[in-house]
N, C-alpha and C positions, 0 to 999 in steps of 0.2 A: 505650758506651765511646768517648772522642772520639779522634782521627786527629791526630795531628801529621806533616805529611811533613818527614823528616829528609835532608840534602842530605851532609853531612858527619860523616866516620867523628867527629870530635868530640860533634857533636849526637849522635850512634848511643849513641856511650861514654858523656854523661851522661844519655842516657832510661836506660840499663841502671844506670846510677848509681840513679837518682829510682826505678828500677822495686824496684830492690831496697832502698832505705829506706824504701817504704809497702808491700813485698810481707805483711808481717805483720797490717798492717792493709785492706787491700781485693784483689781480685783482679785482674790485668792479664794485658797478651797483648803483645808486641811482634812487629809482622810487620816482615821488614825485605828487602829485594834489595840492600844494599850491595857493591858490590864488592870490598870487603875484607874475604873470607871466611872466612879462619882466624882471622882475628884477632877476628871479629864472634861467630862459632863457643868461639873460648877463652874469650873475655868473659862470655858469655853461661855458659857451663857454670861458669867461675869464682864467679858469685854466682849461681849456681843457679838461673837465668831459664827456663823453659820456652818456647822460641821456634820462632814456625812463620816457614818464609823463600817465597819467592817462585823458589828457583833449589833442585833436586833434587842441585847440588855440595853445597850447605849439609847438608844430611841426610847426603851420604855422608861429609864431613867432619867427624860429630859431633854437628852438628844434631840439635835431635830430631825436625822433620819438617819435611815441604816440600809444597806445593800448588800448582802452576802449570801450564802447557803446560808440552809435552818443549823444550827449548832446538832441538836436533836439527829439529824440528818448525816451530818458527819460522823457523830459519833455512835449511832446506830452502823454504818458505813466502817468503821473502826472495830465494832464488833464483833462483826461479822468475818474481819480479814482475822483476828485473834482467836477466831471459833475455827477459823482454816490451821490457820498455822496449831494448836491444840490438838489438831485430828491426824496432822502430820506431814501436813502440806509445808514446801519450804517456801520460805518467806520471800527467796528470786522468784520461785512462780506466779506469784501472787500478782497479779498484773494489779499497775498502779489504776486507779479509779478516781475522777474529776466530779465536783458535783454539777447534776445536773438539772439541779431545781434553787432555784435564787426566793429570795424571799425579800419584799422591800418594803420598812416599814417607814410612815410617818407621821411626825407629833405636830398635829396643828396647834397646840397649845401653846410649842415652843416656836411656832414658825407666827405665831401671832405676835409673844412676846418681844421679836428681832422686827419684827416691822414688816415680815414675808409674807407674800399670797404664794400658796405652792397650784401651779397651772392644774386646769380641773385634768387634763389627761394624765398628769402623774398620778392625780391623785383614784382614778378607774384604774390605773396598771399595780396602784398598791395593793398590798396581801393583808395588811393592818394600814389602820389610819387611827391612831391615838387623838380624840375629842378632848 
């Protein structure tokens, strides 16, 4: 499946455009982190797009699911590197740091809505399961 990175809610609104004039004919996936979440959220549930997002807001806003670090996590994680550099640590020292806790939520509410059963093993490996 090839990667287009999308910079602007524009480009966002015609992938959701193109996804849904070939959704009859092939299968697709759009992952998206945009920042305009409800409106990415309404879109997507309007032409019936099954979207996994990169931010666990998106899932609880309607989304139908989400895979990422905890946001909470990161920026706990961010912190902590700004309480270093504060105490006088330089900012090359600071070895970079990955997360290493995922969080995966799912909205059966929306996965009902689209016509989806989400298989019982994803749903024992989610962290939340939105009812």
């Amino acid at each position: 499946m090839p990667t287009v990175g999308l910079r602007s809610v524009v480009q966002i609104l015609l992938c959701f455009l193109l996804c849904s004039a070939v959704q009859a004919q092939q299968e697709h996936a759009l992952f998206t982190g945009a920042p305009t979440r409800s409106r990415i959220v309404e879109f997507a549930a309007k032409h019936r797009l099954p979207a996994i997002y990169g931010d666990e807001l998106f899932a609880k806003d309607g989304g139908l699911m989400s895979y990422w670090s905890s946001i909470a996590d990161v920026l706990r994680s961010a912190a902590g590197m700004v309480a270093k550099v504060l105490h006088g640590t330089k900012a090359q020292d600071i070895p970079v740091e990955y997360p290493t806790r995922f969080r995966l939520v799912v909205n059966l509410r929306t996965a009902s809505a689209l016509g989806l059963s989400i298989p019982y093993p994803v749903l024992m490996q989610a962290d939340e399961v939105i009812k």
